[in-house]
C-alpha positions, 0 to 999 in steps of 0.5 A: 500500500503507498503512503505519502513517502512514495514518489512516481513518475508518469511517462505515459500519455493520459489518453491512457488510462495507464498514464492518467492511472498517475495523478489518479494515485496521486490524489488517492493516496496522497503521493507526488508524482513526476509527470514526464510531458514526453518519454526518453529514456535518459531523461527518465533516468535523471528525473529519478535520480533526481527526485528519488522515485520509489515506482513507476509503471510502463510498456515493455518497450520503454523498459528495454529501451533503457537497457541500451542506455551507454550512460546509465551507470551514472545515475542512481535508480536506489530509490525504486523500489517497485516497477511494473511492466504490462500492457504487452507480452514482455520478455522475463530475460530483458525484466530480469536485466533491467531488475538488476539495475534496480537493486532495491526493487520489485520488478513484477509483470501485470495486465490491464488494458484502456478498456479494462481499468487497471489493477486487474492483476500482477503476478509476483516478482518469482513468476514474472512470466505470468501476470499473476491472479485478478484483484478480488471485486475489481474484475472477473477473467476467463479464457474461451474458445472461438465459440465462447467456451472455457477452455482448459487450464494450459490451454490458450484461448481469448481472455475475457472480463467482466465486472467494474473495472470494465468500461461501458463500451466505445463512444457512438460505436453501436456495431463494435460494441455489440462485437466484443461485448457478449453475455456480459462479457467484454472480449479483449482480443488478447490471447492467454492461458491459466495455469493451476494455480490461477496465474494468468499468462498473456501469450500475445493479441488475437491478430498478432496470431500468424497462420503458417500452414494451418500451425498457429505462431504466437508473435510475442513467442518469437519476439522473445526469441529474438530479443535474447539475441545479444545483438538485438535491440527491438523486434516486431513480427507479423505474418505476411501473404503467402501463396503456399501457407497462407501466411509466412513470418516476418521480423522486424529488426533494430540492431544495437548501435555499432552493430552489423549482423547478417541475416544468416547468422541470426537465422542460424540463432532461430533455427536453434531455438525455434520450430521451423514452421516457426522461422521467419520468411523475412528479417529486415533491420530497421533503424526504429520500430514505430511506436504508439502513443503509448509507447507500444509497438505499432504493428498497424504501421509495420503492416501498412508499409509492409503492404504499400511495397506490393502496391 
């Protein structure tokens, strides 16, 4: 529980429930928050060391950008003492990097959406793979299959919610709503599973599913593969048309500063720790990925200049 001692700083948009979550906490629990106009990494580092704050919560994206940052020894992150990754399937190898840099802290992973208010859940900072159980009263989860029914523990499946922490549908969008509300159920288009316990683990968004051949890949599966590669940065991965299976992965790659690596050998990498209907089609190296507001990876974006260069 925070108190008045805790310090946090917001570097997400308040278009977002998760950046305006930040003066929302302020106010409720009477803590000072360091509100960041727009996100950069070493700006974020400094703001913390300067102002000692003890928290903070982001996407995945902005977590690894700091990883890479060459000055980042030179301030002091003591004073965090929690931080928590959600809003995208997150890689455990990169938290765990990232932890190290917070000596004192709880890295934890947790799930929410603009649509579904957060908390909604976390897991504990021994299961950072899985973004843990519901909060009680806030909002009930379930995963189902395509005809609406729950699936197994283990199985994959759409999550879906109910209860107060769910909005009340989109603004004059009759037709969405009466898409991804049923029986009171709000879909979320993310795809998880449950495990025996009841921890929850989201496996990626329903149209980041790649149908290669009639065999399902999971983009944030290979994703991870990728951002263990010790030359790599960031990674995005789509499908893209194909005659023969349909659809075919693609990645999308960005490189470390000063790095130079052939396609081959990260090729050579995947094909180690991937199945091969898994490996891509295509790699192609990008200075940056597009993100969102939000600081997310625009996967909108990487799909339309995928698709203007076959026009």
């Amino acid at each position: 529980m925070m108190d008045e001692t805790e310090r946090i700083i917001s570097a997400i948009p308040f278009s977002h429930s998760g950046g305006i979550l930040f003066p929302f906490i302020a106010i409720r629990y009477g803590v000072s928050t360091v509100i960041m106009p727009k996100y950069h990494p070493l700006d974020f580092v400094k703001l913390i060391d300067k102002w000692k704050v003890t928290g903070f919560f982001m996407v995945p994206p902005m977590f690894y950008a700091l990883l890479y940052l060459k000055d980042i020894r030179a301030y002091s992150l003591d004073s965090v003492k929690w931080a928590v990754v959600f809003g995208a399937p997150s890689s455990p190898d990169l938290m765990m990097k990232f932890a190290k840099l917070c000596p004192n802290a709880i890295v934890t992973n947790g799930w929410g959406m603009t649509e579904v208010i957060p908390p909604i859940s976390a897991a504990s900072p021994s299961n950072i793979r899985s973004v843990g159980k519901p909060i009680p009263n806030n909002v009930e989860l379930k995963i189902v299959d395509p005809d609406g029914n729950e699936v197994k523990v283990g199985e994959v499946g759409e999550l879906i919610a109910r209860g107060k922490s769910v909005f009340v549908g989109y603004y004059n969008e009759p037709e969405l709503n009466n898409e991804v509300f049923k029986n009171g159920w709000f879909y979320t288009g993310d795809l998880a599973r449950k495990d025996e316990e009841g921890n929850y683990y989201i496996i990626g968004k329903s149209k980041d599913t790649i149908k290669v051949g009639g065999q399902l890949v999971w983009a944030a599966e290979v994703e991870e593969v990728i951002l263990r590669h010790p030359c790599v940065k960031e990674a995005a991965v789509i499908g893209i048309p194909d005659q023969l299976r349909g659809e075919v992965v693609k990645c999308f790659v960005v490189l470390k500063d000063g790095i130079v690596l052939p396609n081959n050998y990260l090729m050579d990498y995947m094909r180690d720790n991937l199945a091969k209907f898994k490996l891509p089609r295509e790699i192609e190296y990008l200075n940056e990925l597009p993100k969102t507001g939000s600081g997310k990876v625009n996967k909108a974006a990487l799909r339309e200049m995928e698709d203007n260069k076959h026009k």
